[in-house]
VMD Tcl script that draws the C-alpha trace (Angstrom):
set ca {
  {-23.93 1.61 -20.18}
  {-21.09 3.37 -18.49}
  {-18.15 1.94 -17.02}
  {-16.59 4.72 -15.44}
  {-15.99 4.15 -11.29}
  {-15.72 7.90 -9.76}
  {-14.31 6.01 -6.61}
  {-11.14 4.97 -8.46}
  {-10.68 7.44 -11.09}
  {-7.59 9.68 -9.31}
  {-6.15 5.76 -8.73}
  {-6.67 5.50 -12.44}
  {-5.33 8.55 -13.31}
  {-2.41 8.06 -11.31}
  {-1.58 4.81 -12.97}
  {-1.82 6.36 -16.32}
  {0.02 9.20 -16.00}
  {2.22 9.10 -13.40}
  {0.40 11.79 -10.94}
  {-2.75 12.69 -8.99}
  {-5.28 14.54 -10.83}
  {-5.01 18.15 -10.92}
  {-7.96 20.40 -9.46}
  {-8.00 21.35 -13.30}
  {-8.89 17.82 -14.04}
  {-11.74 18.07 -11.10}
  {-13.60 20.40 -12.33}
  {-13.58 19.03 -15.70}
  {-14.67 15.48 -13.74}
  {-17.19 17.50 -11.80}
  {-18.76 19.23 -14.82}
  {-19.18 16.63 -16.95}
  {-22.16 14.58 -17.50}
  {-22.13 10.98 -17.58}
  {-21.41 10.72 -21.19}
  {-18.50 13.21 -20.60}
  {-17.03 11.39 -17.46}
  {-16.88 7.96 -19.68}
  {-15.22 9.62 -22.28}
  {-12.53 11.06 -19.69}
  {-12.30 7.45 -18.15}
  {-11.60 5.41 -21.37}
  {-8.94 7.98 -22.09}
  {-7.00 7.48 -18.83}
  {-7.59 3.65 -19.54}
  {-6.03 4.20 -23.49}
  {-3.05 6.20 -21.10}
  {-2.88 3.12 -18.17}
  {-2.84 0.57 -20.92}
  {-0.09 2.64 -22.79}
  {2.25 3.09 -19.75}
  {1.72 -0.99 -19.00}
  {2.84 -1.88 -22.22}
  {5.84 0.92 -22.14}
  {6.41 -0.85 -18.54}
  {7.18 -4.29 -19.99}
  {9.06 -2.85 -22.88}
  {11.18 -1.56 -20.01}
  {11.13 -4.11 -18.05}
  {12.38 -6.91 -21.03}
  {14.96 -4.62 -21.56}
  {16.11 -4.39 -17.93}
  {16.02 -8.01 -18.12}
  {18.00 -8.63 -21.57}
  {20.88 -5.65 -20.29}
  {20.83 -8.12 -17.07}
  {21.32 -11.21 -18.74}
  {24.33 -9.65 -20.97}
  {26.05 -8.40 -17.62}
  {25.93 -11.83 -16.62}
  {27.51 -13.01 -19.56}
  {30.24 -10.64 -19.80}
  {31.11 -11.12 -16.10}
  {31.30 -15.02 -17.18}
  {33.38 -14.16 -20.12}
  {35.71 -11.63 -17.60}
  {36.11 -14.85 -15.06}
  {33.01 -15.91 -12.76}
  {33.55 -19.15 -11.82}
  {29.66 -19.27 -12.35}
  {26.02 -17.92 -12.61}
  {25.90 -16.97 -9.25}
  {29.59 -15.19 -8.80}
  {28.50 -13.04 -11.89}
  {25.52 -12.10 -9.99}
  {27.68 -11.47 -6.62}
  {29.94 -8.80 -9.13}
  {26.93 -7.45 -10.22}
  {25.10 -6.82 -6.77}
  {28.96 -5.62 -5.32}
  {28.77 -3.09 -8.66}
  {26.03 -1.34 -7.49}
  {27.57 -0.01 -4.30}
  {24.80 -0.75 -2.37}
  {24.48 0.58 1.51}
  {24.10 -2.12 4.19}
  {20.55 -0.50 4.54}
  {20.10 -0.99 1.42}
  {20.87 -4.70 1.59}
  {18.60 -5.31 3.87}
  {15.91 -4.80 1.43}
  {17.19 -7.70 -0.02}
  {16.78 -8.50 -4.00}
  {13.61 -6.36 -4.27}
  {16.07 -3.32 -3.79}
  {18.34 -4.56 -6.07}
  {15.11 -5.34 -9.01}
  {14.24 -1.35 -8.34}
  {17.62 -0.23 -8.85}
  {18.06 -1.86 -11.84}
  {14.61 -1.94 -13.55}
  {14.08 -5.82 -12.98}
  {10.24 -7.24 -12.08}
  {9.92 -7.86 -8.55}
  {9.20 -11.28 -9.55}
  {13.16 -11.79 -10.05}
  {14.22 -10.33 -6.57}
  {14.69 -13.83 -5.77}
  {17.32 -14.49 -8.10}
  {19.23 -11.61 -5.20}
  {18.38 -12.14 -2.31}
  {21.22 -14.56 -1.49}
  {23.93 -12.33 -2.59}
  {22.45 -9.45 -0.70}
  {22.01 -11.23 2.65}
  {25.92 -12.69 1.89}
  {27.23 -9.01 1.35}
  {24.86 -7.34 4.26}
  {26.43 -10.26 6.59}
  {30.00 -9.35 5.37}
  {29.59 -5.86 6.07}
  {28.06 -6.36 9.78}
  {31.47 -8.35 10.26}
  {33.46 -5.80 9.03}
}
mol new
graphics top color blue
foreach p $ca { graphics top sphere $p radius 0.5 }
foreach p [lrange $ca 0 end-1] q [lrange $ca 1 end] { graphics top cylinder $p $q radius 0.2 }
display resetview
């Protein structure tokens, strides 16, 4: 039984590895026979599953660097969790267009998950709302 799905495969591919297939690869996807077109699929799947786990590695370690910035800026003088976060989110010299992406910006710039933009978006509506008054 094959699993392959030639509707989805440059998706796939792109997830793996970063890029749209080549023409290269297109041919080779064109030529091969069923058999050969599985085989090419549970490779890029090997690759996607590869770059997810290299993702989170990345991702924890955004997250542990994060958590040690907020410490030191607690150990420098933040008053408190959120003040560290403030110094943080000033730190990155962010544009007021920038800001108004909010803490999703700020997760991208710094490697977070999107699920933390949250912890953010306070701080960047504070600091877009000071810089519209300034």
């Amino acid at each position: 039984m094959f699993t392959y799905d030639a509707s989805i495969v440059s998706d796939l591919h792109k997830d793996a590895r970063g890029y749209r297939p080549s023409s290269d690869f297109w041919a080779m996807w064109n030529e091969a026979l069923p058999a050969g077109k599985q085989l090419i699929w549970d490779n890029l799947i090997k690759d996607f599953d590869a770059e997810q786990a290299n993702e989170k590695r990345m991702q924890d370690l955004a997250i542990h660097n994060f958590e040690n910035e907020v410490a030191d800026c607690l150990a420098l003088g933040a008053k408190d969790r959120k003040t560290a976060i403030k110094w943080i989110v000033q730190g990155l010299n962010l544009s007021q267009s920038d800001l108004v992406y909010g803490g999703s910006f700020v997760c991208h710039k710094i490697g977070l998950p999107y699920t933390m933009e949250g912890v953010f978006n306070g701080v960047c509506k504070e600091l877009r709302l000071q810089l519209e008054a300034a």
